[in-house]
C-alpha positions in Angstrom: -11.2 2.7 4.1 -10.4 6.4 4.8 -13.4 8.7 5.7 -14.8 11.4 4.0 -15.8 13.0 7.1 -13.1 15.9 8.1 -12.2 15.1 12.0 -12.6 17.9 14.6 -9.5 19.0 14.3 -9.4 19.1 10.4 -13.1 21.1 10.9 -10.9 23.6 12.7 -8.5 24.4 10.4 -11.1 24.3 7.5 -12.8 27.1 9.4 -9.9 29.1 10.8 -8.7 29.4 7.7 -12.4 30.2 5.6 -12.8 32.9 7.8 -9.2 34.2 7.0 -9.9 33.5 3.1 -13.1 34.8 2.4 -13.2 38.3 5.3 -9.6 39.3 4.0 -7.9 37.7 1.6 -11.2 38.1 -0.7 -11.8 41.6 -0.2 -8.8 42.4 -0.9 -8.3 40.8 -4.4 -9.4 43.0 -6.6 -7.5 45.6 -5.9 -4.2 43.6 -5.4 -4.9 42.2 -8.7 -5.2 45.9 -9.9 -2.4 47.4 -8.0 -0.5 44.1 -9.1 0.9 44.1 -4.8 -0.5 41.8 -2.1 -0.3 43.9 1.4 2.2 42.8 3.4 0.2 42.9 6.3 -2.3 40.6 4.6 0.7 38.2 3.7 1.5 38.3 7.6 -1.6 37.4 8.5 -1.8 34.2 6.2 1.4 33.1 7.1 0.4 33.8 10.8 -2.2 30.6 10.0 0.6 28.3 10.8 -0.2 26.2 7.6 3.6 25.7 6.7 4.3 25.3 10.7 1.9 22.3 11.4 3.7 20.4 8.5 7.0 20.7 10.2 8.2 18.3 13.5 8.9 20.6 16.8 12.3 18.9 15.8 13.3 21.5 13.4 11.2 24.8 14.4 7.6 23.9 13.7 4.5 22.0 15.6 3.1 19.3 13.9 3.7 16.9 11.9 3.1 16.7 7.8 -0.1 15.3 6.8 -1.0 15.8 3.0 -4.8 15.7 3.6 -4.5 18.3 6.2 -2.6 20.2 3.6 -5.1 19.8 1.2 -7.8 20.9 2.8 -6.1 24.1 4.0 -5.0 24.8 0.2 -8.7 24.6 -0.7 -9.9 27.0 1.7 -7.4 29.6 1.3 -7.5 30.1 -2.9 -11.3 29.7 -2.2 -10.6 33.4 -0.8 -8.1 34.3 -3.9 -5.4 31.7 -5.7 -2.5 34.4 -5.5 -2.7 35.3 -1.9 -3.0 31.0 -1.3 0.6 31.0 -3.7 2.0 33.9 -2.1 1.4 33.0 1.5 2.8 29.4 0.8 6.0 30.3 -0.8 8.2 29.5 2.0 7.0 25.8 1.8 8.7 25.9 -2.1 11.9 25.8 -0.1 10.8 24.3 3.2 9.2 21.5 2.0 11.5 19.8 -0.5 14.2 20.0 2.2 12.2 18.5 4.5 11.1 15.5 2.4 14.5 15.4 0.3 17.0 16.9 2.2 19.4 15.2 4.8 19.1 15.7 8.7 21.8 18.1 8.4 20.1 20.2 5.7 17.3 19.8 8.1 18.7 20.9 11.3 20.3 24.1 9.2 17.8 25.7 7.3 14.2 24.6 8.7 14.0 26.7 11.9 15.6 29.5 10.3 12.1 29.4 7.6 9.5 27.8 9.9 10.6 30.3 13.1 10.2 33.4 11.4 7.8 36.1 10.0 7.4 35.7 6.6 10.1 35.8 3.9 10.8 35.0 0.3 12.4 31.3 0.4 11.3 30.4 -3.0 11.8 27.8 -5.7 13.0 27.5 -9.8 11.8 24.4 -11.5 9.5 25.8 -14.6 11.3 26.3 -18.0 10.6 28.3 -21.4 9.8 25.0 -23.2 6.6 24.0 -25.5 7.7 20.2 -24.4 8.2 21.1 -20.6 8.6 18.3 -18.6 9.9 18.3 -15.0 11.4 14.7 -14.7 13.8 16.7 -17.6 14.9 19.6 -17.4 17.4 21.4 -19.3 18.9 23.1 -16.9 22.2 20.9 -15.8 24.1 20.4 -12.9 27.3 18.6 -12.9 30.1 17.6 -10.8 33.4 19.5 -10.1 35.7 18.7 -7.3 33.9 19.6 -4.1 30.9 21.8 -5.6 28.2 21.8 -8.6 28.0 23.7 -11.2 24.4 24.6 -12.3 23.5 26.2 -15.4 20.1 27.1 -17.2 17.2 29.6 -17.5 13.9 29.7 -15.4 11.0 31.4 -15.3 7.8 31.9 -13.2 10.0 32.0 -10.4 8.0 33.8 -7.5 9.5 36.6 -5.3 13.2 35.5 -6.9 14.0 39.3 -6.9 13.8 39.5 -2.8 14.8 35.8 -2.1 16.4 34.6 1.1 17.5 31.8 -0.6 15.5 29.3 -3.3 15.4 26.0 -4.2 16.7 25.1 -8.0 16.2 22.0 -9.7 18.5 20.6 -12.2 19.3 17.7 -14.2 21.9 15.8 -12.5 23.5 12.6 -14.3 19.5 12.4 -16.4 17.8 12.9 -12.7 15.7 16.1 -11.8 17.7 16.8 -9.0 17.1 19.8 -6.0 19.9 22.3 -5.2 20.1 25.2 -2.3 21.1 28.2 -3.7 21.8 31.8 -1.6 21.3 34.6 -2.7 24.6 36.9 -4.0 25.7 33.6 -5.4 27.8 34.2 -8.6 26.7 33.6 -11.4 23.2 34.0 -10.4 21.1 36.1 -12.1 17.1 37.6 -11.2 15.5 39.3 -14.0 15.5 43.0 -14.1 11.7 43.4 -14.5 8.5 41.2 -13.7 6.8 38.8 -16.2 3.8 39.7 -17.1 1.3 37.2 -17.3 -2.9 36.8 -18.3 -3.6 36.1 -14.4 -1.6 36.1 -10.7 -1.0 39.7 -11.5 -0.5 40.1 -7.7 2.7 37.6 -7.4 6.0 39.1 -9.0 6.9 36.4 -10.8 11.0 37.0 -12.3 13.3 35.0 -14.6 16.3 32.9 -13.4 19.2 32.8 -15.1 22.4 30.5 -14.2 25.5 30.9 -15.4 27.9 28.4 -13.7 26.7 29.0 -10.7 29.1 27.3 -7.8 27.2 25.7 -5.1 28.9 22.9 -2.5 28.3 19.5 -3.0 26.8 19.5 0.5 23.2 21.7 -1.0 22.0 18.7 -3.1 19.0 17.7 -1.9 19.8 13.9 -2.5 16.1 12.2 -2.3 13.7 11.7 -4.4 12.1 14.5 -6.7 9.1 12.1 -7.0 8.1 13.0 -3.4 8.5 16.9 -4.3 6.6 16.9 -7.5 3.7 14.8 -5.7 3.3 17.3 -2.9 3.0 20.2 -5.6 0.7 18.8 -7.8 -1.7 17.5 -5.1 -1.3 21.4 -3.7 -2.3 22.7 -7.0 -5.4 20.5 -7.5 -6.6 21.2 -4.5 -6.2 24.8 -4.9 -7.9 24.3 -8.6 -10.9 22.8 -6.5 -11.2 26.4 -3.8 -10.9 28.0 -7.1 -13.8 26.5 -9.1 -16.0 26.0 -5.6 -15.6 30.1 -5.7 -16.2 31.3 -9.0 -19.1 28.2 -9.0 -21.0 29.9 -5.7 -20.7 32.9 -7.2 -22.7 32.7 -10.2 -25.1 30.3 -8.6 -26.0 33.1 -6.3 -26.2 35.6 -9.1 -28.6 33.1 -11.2 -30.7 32.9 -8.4 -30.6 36.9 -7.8 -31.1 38.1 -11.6 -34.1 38.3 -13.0 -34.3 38.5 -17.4 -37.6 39.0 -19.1 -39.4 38.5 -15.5 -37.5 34.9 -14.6 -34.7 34.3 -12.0 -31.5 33.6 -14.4 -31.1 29.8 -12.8 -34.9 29.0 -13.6 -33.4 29.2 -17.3 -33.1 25.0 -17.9 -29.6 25.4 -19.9 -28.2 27.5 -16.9 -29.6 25.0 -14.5 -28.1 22.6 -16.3 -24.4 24.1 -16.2 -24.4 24.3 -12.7 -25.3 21.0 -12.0 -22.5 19.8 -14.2 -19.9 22.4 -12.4 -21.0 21.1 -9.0 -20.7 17.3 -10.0 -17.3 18.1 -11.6 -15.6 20.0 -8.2 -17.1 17.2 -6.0 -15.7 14.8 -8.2 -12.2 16.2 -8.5 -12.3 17.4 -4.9 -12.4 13.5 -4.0 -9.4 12.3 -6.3 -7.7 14.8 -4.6 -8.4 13.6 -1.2 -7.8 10.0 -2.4 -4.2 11.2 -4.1 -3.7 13.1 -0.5 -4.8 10.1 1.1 -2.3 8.0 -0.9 0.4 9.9 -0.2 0.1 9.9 3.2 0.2 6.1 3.4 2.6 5.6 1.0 0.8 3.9 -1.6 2.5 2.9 -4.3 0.4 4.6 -7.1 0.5 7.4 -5.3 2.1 9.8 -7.7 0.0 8.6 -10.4 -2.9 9.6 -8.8 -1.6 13.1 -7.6 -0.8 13.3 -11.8 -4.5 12.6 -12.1 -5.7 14.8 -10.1 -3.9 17.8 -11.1 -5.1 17.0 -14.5 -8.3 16.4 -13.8 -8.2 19.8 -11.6 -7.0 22.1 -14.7 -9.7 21.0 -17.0 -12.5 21.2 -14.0 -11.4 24.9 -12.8 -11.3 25.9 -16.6 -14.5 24.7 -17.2 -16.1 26.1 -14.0 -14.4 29.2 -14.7 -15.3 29.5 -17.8 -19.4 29.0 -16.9 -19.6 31.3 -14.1 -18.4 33.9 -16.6 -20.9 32.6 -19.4 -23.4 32.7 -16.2 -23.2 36.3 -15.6 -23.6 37.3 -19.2 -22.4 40.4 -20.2 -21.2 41.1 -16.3 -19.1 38.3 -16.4 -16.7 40.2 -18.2 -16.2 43.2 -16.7 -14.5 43.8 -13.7 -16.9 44.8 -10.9 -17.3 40.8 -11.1 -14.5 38.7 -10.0 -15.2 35.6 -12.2 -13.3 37.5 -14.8 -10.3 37.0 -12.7 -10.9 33.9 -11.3 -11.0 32.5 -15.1 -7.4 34.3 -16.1 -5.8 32.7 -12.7 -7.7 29.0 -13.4 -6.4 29.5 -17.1 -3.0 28.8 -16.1 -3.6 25.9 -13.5 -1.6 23.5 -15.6 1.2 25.4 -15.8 1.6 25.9 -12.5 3.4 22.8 -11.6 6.1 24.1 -8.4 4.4 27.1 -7.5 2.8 25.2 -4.2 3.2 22.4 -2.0 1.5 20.5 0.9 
């Protein structure tokens, strides 16, 4: 039986990176939301968390080694502060990570240090598509065989920081198999979008469109594991982040119910608004354990784990909607302007289900 106790350590990060979250990356929301621009500085200083690092062995440039729970927990904390900054500060592990649980010890030894050892840079990932029927286990984007080299070929979207990336991660169908490929950046055929989508929420990530056109890529940049372990570690990520998310916008209007009076009464003495909280605090406990359990799961390589991490990314969207959704209903008319951030945190938990290979643990 696992605990539901964090450990000293785990009570270490959880702090460490709280602090970070709500004194910085909080404050600084709003306006990044507004100015549509993280600060660079604000980036560094995520990144600077070591979150990413502690997943990877000393073996190949980090300190630690990968735990999914510990990954968790840190994604919780850090979009309890703001969901974009928690994307944008883990958007090296979109490449990272699949290579580390995919990749070969050659792909390993190559590309690892050069992410893990370094300031912050754009290593980022392609996966989602422009499809009502999306579904990640297939894609329409190909990849097929020719002589020594692939040839990929497709159109992506949501694809974070693509216009300034290192390098990313693109995932394919390969013989019917979702299938991950390294791709450089220059490489021909490869093509960013010339402007930024614009989207209801995340206004603060530049999100681009992919386009390949027979791209050429050695055979030697397939990822040849299992997408199963990738799409686990994402969706796990995303619930958890779905949880900091709802926990947020929940504490917020709690704290404003308490605060406001109407017609002489505090706003939570109201019995329907009582009610809604309790049902938003029952629902993030209760999705904040599957997502521990699908963690857990993962971890010991159990074998329903990804069924569980599918749970609990499900179960997350609908929770962080519905929380969202309250805490704006909560504040009444101030819910929906903008000296409030519960307006925000609703656009950003909107599109939770769609964010399937925009984080990993």
């Amino acid at each position: 039986m696992y605990s539901f106790e964090p450990d000293d350590e785990q009570k270490i990060l959880i702090d460490s990176i709280k602090h970070y979250a709500s004194n910085e990356l909080r404050k600084a929301a709003r306006d990044a939301e507004e100015g549509k621009c993280l600060p660079r500085d604000l980036i560094d200083k995520g990144w600077e968390l070591g979150i990413l690092q502690a997943s990877i062995p000393e073996a190949y440039g980090g300190f630690g080694e990968r735990l999914v729970v510990n990954g968790v927990l840190a994604a919780e904390e850090m979009a309890y502060g703001d969901l974009a900054g928690a994307l944008a500060i883990g958007i090296p592990g979109l490449f990272a990570l699949p290579i580390y649980l995919a990749g070969s010890e050659e792909q390993k030894q190559q590309y690892l240090p050069q992410v893990v050892n370094a300031g912050w840079k754009s290593y980022t990932a392609a996966l989602l598509e422009a499809s009502f029927d999306f579904d990640p286990n297939d894609l329409k984007a190909t990849a097929h065989g020719e002589g020594d080299h692939y040839v990929l070929s497709g159109n992506k979207l949501f694809v974070p920081f693509a216009n300034k990336a290192e390098a990313m991660i693109v995932y394919a169908s390969l013989d019917g198999k979702t299938k991950a490929f390294i791709v450089p950046k220059n490489e021909a055929g490869l093509k960013v979008g010339e402007s930024r989508e614009k989207y209801m929420g995340l206004n603060a990530i530049p999100f681009f469109k992919v386009t390949l056109e027979e791209v050429n890529i050695p055979k030697a940049n397939l990822l040849d594991g299992e997408f199963a372990t990738i799409l686990d570690a994402s969706r796990v990520a995303i619930a958890a982040m779905g949880v900091g998310l709802a926990r947020a916008a929940f504490e917020y209007a709690r704290d404003y119910a308490k605060e406001r009076n109407v017609f002489g009464v505090k706003v939570a003495q109201k019995q329907a608004i009582a009610f809604m909280l309790a049902e938003m605090a029952t629902e993030i406990e209760a999705i904040r354990l599957l997502v521990w359990e699908a963690a857990w799961s993962i971890d010991n390589k159990k074998e329903d784990a990804s069924q569980r991490a599918y749970l609990a990314v499900t179960g997350a969207s609908d929770m962080t909607m519905m929380v969202t959704d309250r805490a704006v209903q909560i504040l009444g008319g101030h819910g929906y302007i903008r000296d409030h951030p519960v307006e925000m945190w609703m656009r950003n938990g909107r599109g939770l289900a769609t964010f399937t290979g925009l984080a990993m643990v």
